[in-house]
C-alpha positions in Angstrom: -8.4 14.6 -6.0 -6.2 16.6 -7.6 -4.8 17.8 -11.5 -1.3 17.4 -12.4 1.1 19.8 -14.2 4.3 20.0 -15.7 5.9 22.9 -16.8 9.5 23.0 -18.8 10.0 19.5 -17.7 13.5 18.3 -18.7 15.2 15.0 -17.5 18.9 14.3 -19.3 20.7 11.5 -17.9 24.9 10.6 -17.5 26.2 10.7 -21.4 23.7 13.4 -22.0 20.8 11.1 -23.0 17.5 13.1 -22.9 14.7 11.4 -21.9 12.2 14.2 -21.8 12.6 17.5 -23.5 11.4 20.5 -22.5 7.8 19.0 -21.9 4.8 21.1 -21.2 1.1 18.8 -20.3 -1.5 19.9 -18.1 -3.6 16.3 -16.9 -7.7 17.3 -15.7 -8.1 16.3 -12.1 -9.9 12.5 -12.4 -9.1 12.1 -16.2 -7.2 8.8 -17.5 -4.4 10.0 -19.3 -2.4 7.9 -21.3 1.2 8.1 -22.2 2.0 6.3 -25.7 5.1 5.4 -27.4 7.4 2.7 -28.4 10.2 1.6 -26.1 12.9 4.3 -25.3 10.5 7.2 -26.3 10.7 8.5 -22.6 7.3 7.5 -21.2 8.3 5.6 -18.2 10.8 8.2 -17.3 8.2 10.6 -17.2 6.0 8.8 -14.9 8.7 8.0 -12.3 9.5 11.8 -12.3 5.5 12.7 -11.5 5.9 9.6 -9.1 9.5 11.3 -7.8 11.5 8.1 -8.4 13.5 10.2 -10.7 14.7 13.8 -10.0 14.4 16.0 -13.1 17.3 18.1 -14.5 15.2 21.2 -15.1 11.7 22.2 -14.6 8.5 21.5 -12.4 6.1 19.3 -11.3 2.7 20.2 -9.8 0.3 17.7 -8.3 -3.0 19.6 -7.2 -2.0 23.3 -6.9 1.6 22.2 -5.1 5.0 21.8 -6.6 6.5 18.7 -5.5 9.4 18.6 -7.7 11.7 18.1 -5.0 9.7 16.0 -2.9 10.1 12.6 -1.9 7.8 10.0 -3.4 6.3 9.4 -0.1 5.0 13.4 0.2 3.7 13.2 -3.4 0.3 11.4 -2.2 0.6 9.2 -5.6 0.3 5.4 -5.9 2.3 3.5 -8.1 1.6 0.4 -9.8 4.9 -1.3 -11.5 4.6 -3.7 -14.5 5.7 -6.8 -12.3 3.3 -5.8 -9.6 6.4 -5.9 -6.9 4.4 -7.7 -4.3 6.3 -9.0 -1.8 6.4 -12.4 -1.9 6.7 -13.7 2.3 3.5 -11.6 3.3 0.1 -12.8 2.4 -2.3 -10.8 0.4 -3.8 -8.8 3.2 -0.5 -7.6 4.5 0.5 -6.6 0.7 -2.2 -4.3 0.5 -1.7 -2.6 4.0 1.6 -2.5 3.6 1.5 1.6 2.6 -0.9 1.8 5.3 1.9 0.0 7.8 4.6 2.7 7.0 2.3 5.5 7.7 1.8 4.4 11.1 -2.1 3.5 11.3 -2.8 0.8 13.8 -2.9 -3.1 12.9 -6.5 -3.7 13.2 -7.4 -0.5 11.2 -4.8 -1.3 8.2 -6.2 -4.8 8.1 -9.7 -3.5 8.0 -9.3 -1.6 5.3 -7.1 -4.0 3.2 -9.7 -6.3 3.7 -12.5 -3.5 2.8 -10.9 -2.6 -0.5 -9.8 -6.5 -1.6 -13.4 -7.4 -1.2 -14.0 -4.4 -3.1 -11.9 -5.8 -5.8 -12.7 -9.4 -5.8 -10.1 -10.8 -3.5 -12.4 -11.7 -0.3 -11.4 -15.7 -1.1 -7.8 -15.2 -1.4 -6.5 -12.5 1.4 -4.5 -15.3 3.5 -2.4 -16.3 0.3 0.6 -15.4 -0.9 2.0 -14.7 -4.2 3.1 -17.5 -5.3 -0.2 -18.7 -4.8 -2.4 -16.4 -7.3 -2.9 -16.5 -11.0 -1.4 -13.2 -13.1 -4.7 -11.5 -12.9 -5.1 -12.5 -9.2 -1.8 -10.4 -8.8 -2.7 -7.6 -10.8 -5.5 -6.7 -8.7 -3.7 -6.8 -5.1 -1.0 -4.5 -6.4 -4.3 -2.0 -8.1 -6.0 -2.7 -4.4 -2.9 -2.0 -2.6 -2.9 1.8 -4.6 -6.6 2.0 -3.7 -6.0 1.8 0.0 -4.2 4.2 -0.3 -6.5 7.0 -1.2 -4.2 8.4 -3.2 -4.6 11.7 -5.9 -3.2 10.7 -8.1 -2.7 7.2 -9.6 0.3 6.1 -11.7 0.4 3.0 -13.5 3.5 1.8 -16.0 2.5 -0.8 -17.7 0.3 -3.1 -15.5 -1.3 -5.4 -17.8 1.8 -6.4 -20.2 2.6 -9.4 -18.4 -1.1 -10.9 -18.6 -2.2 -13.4 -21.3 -4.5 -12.0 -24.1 -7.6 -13.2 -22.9 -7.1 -11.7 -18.8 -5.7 -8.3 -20.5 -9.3 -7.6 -22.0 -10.8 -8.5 -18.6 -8.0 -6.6 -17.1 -8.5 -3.2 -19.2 -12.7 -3.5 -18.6 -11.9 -3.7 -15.0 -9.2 -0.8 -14.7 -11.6 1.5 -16.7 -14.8 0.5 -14.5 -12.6 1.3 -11.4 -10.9 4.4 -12.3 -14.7 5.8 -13.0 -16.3 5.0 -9.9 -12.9 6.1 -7.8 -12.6 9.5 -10.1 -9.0 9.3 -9.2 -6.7 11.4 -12.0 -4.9 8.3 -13.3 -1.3 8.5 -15.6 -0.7 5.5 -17.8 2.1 4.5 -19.6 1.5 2.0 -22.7 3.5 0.4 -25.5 0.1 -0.6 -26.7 -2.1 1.7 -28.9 -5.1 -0.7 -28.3 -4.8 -0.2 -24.5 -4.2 3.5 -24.8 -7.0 3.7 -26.9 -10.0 1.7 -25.1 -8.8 3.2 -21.6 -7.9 6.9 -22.1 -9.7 10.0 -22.3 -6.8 11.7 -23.8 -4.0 10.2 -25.3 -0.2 11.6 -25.7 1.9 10.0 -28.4 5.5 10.3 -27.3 8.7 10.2 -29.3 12.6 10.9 -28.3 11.3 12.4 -25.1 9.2 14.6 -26.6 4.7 14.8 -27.7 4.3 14.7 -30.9 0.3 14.7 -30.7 -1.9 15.3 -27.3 -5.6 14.4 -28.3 -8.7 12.1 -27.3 -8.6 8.9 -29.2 -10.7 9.5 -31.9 -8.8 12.7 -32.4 -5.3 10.8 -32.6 -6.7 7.8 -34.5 -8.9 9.4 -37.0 -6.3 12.4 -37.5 -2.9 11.8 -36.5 -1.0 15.0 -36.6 1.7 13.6 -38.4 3.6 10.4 -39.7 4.7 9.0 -36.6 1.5 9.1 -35.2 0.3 8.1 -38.5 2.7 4.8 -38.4 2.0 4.2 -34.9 -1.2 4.2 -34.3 -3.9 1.5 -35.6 -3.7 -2.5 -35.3 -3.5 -2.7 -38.8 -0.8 0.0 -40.7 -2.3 3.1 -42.3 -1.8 3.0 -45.8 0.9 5.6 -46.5 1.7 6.5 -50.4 3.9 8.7 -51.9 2.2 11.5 -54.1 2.4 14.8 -55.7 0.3 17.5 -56.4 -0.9 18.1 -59.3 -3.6 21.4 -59.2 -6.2 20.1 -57.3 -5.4 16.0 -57.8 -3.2 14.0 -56.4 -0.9 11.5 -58.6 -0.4 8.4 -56.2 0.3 4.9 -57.0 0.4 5.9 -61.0 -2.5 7.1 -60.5 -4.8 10.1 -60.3 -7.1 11.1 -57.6 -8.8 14.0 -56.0 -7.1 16.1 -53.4 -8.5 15.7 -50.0 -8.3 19.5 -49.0 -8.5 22.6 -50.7 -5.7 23.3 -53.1 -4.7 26.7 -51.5 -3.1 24.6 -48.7 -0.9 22.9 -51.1 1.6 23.7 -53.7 1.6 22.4 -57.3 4.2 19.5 -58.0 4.6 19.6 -53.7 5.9 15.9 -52.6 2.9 14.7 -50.2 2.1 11.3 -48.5 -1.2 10.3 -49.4 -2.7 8.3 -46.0 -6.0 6.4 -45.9 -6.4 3.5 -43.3 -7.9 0.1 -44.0 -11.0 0.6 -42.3 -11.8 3.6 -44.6 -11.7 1.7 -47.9 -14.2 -0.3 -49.8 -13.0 -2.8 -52.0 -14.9 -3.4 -55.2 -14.8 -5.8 -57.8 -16.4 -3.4 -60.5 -14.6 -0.5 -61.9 -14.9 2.8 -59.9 -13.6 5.9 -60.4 -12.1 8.2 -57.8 -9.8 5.5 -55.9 -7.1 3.5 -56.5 -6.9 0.2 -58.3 -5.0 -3.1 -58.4 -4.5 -6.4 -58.0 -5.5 -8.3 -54.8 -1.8 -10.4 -53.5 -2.6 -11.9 -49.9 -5.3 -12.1 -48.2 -5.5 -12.7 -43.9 -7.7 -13.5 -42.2 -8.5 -11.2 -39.4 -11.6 -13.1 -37.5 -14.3 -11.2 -38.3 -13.0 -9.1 -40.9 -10.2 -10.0 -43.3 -7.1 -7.7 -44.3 -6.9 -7.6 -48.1 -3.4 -6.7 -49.7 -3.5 -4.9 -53.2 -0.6 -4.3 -55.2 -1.3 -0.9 -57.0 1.7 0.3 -59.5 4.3 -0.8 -56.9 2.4 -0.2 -53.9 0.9 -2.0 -51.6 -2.5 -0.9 -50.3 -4.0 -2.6 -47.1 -8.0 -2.9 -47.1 -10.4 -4.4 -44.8 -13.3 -6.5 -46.0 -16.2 -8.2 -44.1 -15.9 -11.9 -43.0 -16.6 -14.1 -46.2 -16.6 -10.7 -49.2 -12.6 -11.7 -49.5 -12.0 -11.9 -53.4 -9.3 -14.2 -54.5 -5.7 -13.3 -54.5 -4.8 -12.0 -58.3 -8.2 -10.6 -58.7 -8.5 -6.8 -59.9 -10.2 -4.9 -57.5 -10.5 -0.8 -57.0 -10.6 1.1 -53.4 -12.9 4.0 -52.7 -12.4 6.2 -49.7 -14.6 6.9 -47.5 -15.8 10.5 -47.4 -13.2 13.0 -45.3 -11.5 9.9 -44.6 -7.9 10.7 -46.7 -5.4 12.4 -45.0 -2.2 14.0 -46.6 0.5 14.8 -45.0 3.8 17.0 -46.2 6.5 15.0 -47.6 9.7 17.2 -45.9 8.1 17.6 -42.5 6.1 15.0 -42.1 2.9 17.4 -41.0 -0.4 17.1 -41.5 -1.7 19.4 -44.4 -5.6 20.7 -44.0 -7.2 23.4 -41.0 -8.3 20.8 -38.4 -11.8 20.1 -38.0 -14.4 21.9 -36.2 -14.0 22.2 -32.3 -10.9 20.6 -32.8 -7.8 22.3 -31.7 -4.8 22.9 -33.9 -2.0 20.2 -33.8 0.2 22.8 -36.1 0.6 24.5 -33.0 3.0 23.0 -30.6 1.9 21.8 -27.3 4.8 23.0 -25.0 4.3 26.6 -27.0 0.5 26.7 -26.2 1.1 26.0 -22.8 3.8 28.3 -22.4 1.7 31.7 -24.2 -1.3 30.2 -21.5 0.9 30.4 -18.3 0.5 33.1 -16.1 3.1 35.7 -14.6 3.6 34.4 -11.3 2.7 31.3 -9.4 0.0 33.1 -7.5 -1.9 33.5 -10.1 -1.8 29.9 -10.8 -3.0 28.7 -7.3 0.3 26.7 -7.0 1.6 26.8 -3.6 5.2 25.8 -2.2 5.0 21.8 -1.2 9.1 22.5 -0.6 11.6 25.0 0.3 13.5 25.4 -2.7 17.3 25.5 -3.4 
C-alpha cells in the first residue's frame, strides 16, 4: 500500500480560474481521507489530479515514495470510483469488473476468476450475468467499488460514490464502504459535499474552500473546534449558533446580554468585535431562570425524530437548541440556554479565526497547513525516499 503526497500543488485552468492553490497535504498510507467542501471549492479537481485525469500547472504529486505527476493514470496504480459508477452498460457484471483486469492483459479465465472472487466478496455472487440496467442503485454501486477492488490498487479514489443513492441505501452504503476499506487497508481519498458522510467515514477530514484547506483534522477535531467560520458554518446538520459580541474585560456582551468569556482575557482585547459560537447540541434549555447563558423566547419548534430543534429569539437573535423527544416547551414560552462546559467557541470578528491555544495534544490550526508542511520538508528528494516514477521535462 502506499501514502500519498502533495507538495506546492497548483492547478489554474483557461481564464485563470484556480482550482487548487498552492496546496500542501501529506495522506497516512491505509487512512480514509476525506475531502470536504461545497460545490466549486476544488475538491474533485484535486482528486482527478492524484488520479492524473488532470495535469497540474505547478507542483507534485507522490503516491508511495514515487512522483507520478506526469504519469498517465494507468501507471498511477489508483482506482477510481466516479459518482455515476460509469459501468458500461452492453457487458454484464462479471465483465465490468474484469474489465481493468482485460486491459492489462491477464488471461480470460484468470480475470473472470477473480471478478468472480471479489463480487462474491462483495455480495454480487446472484447477479454477475446481469447487466446494468438490470440492478438496483446500490447493486451498481458495489460493481463499480468491486471493479476498484480487483484491481489491487494503492491507492483508492472515490468522488462522490453514494450521492446518487436514496437515503435509506446511503447509510447501508457508508457502513459497507467503511467495513471494506478496513479489512482491505487500502489508503482511500474521498471527495464529499456531505459533512455527515465525511464525518462517519473519515479518519481525517480536510474542509476545502476556493481551492484551498481551511482546516485538516480528525472529525471530532473539525466538529467540536472548527478553526474558523467557514468551517464553523459548514460543518454540523443543524447550523452552529453564531452571534455577534464584544468584549468587555473578561465577559462577553452577546444578544443584549452578558456572559462569561470562554477563554482567558489575555487572548482578547477589550471592546474587540468577536463571534460568539455555541452549537445546538451544547445547550440546555430551561424553563427556570439561570444565570450564565442567554435567554429568550422560544419561536418554532421542529421536530427532528428523536430530538427536536428549538428556535429562541434572544434580543434579535435567533439561537438554535436541541431538546430531547417530548421536553419541547411551547412556542412563546421564555426559556434560558446554558452551555455546556468548554463548549463555547469565539472566534475574531475581522479574520474570522478561532481565538483560544488549542487543546491538549491537539495541533495548532493558527498555523497554516501548506506552511507546516513546507518548514517539515527536507533538502532534497533523497532524503524523502521519493524516487523518479518519470523522466522529467
Amino acid at each position: 500500500m502506499a501514502g500519498i503526497a502533495l507538495r506546492d500543488l497548483t492547478k489554474v485552468f483557461p481564464g485563470g480560474v484556480r482550482a487548487v492553490d498552492r496546496l500542501d497535504l501529506d495522506i497516512a498510507d491505509g487512512e480514509f481521507f476525506a475531502l470536504l467542501g461545497p460545490s466549486g471549492c476544488g475538491k474533485t479537481t484535486l482528486l482527478r489530479t492524484i488520479a492524473g485525469l488532470e495535469q497540474p500547472t505547478n507542483g507534485d504529486v507522490v503516491i508511495g515514495g514515487r512522483r507520478v505527476t506526469r504519469l498517465s493514470p494507468g501507471k498511477r496504480d489508483v482506482a477510481m470510483v466516479f459518482q455515476d459508477y460509469a459501468l458500461f452498460p452492453h457487458m454484464d457484471v462479471t465483465d465490468n469488473i474484469a474489465y481493468p483486469l482485460r486491459i492489462r492483459g491477464m488471461a480470460r479465465d484468470q480475470r473472470e476468476r477473480q471478478a468472480t472472487e471479489v463480487g462474491g466478496e462483495l455480495g454480487l455472487t446472484g447477479l454477475m450475468g446481469r447487466r446494468p440496467a438490470a440492478l438496483s442503485g446500490g447493486q451498481q454501486q458495489r460493481v463499480a467499488l468491486a471493479r476498484a477492488v480487483a484491481c489491487r490498487p494503492q491507492v483508492f479514489l472515490f468522488d462522490e460514490p453514494l450521492s446518487n443513492l436514496d437515503a435509506r441505501l446511503r447509510l447501508e452504503a457508508r457502513t459497507f464502504l467503511k467495513r471494506l476499506q478496513r479489512q482491505l487497508g487500502v489508503t482511500t481519498v474521498f471527495v464529499t459535499h456531505d459533512q455527515a458522510e465525511a464525518l462517519a467515514l473519515a479518519d481525517r477530514i480536510a474542509v476545502m474552500e476556493a481551492g484551498r484547506i481551511r482546516q485538516l483534522g480528525t472529525p471530532r477535531e473539525v466538529f467540536g473546534r472548527p478553526a474558523n467560520l467557514f468551517v464553523a458554518n459548514f460543518i454540523g446538520s443543524t447550523p452552529m449558533n453564531l452571534i455577534p459580541g464584544t468584549v468587555r474585560g473578561d465577559r462577553i456582551d452577546v444578544a443584549g446580554q452578558s456572559v462569561p468569556a470562554p477563554v482567558d482575557p489575555d487572548w482578547l482585547g477589550d471592546d474587540e468585535a468577536v463571534v460568539y459560537g455555541i452549537r445546538p447540541e451544547y445547550l440546555t434549555l430551561s424553563t427556570a431562570r439561570a444565570e450564565g447563558g442567554l435567554s429568550g423566547v422560544v419561536s418554532i419548534v421542529e421536530n427532528l425524530g428523536s430530538s427536536t430543534l428549538v428556535s429562541v429569539e434572544c434580543d434579535g437573535h435567533t439561537v438554535g437548541a436541541t431538546v430531547p423527544e417530548g421536553s419541547e416547551p411551547e412556542p412563546g414560552s421564555q426559556v434560558w440556554l446554558l452551555p455546556h462546559d468548554g463548549r463555547v467557541l469565539l472566534y475574531r470578528a475581522g479574520d474570522g479565526e478561532l481565538v483560544g491555544p488549542p487543546p491538549p495534544g491537539a495541533s495548532d490550526q493558527r498555523v497554516s497547513l501548506s506552511s507546516a508542511v513546507i518548514a517539515a520538508r527536507p533538502a532534497s528528494n533523497r532524503a524523502t525516499g521519493i524516487r523518479n516514477g518519470e523522466q522529467e521535462t
